[in-house]
Every structure is written in C-alpha cells, then in structure tokens.
C-alpha positions as a Python dict, from the first residue, in 0.01 Angstrom:
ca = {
    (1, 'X'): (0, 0, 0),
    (2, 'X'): (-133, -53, 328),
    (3, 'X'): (143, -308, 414),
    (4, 'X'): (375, -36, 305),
    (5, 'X'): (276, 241, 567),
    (6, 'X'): (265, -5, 848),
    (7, 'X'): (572, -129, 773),
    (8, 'X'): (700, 237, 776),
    (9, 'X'): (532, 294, 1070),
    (10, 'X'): (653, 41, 1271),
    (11, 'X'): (979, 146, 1253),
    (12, 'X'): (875, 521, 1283),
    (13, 'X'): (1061, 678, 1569),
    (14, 'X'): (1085, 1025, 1745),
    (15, 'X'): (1433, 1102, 1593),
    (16, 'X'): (1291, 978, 1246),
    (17, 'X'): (1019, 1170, 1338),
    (18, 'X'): (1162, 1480, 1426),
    (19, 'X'): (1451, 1529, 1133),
    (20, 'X'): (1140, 1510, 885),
    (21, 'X'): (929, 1781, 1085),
    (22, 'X'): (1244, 2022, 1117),
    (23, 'X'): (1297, 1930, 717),
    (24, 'X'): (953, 2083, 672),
    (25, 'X'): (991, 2384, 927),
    (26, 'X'): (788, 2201, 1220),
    (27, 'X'): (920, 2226, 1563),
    (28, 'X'): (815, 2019, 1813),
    (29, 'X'): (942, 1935, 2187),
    (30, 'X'): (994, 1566, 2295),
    (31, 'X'): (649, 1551, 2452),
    (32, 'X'): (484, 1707, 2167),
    (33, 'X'): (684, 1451, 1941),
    (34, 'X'): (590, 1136, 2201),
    (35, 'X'): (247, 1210, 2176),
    (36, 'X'): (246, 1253, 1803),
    (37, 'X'): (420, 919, 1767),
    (38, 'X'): (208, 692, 1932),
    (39, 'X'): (-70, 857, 1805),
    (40, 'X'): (-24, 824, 1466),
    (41, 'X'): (124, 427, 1579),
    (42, 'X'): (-209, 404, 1714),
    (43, 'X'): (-461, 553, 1467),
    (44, 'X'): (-264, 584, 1110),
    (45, 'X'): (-561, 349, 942),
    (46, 'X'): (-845, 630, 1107),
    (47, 'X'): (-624, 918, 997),
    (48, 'X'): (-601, 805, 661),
    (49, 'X'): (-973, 807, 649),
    (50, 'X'): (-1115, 1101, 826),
    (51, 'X'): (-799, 1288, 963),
    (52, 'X'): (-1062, 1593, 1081),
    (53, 'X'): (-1209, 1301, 1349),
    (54, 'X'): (-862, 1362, 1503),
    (55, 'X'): (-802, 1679, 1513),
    (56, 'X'): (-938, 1786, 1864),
    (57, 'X'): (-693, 1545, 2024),
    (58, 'X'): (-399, 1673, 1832),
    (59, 'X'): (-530, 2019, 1880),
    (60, 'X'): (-487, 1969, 2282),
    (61, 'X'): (-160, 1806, 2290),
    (62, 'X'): (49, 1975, 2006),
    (63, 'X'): (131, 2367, 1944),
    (64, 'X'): (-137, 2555, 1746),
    (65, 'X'): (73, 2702, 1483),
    (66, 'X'): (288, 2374, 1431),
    (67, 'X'): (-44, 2183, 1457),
    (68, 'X'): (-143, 2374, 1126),
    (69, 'X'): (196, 2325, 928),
    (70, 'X'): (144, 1981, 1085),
    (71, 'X'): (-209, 2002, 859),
    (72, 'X'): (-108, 2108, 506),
    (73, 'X'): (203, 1875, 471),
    (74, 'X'): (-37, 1607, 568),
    (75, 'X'): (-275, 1679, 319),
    (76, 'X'): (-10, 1737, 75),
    (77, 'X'): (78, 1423, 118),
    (78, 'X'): (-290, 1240, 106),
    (79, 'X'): (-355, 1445, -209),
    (80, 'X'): (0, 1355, -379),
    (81, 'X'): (-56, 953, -288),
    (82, 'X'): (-483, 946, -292),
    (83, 'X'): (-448, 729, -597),
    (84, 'X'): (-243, 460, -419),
    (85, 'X'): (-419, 501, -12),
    (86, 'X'): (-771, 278, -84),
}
C-alpha cells in the first residue's frame, strides 16, 4: 500500500490538490496550497504515523478554520483505510 500512496503522491499537484479540497469545502490560496504540497511530498510516511507531530507547522502556514476541515477529512480517511496503511 505504501507503493500506492507514493505513487499517488508523486504525481500529486496543486491543481489536483486544490479540485479535491474545494470538493470537500476547503479553500485554500496558492501559497497555502504550495506549502501544503510539499509538505505532505515531504513528510506523507510521518503523517501517516503521528499526524498530531505536524500539526504546529501546518497550524502556522495554513488558515485555522480550513486547517480543521483540513483535520477531519484526514482522519476520515486514516480511519476508512487503517486496515490497509501498516
């Protein structure tokens, strides 16, 4: 599964990136989606671990309320896939 997601996020980009935040009601400006591309690019293995480790960072660089939206569709996601992530 592994191979999967960095596969996918290889060819992740801010476009990609931003049709599936404004699917799920997240609005973001370019540098807030920049940022939040390269750092998941950067530190998707870490995330998938121990995403609270990385919340500070995101919490300075990304807008508060979209920040939290940001939040539960991630751990949607972790707890609709957890069988298939380790």
């Amino acid at each position: 599964m592994k191979g999967l997601i960095r596969n996918y996020i290889d060819l992740l980009t801010v476009d990609k990136l931003n049709e599936f935040g404004l699917k799920n009601d997240i609005h973001l400006n370019n540098d807030e989606l920049i940022f939040l591309l390269e750092f998941i690019k950067k530190n998707w293995e870490g995330i998938l671990i121990d995403e609270n480790k990385y919340l500070n960072v995101l919490s300075e660089n990304i807008n508060k309320d979209e920040l939290k939206k940001i939040k539960e569709l991630f751990l949607y996601y972790k707890n609709r896939y957890k069988g298939y992530l380790f």
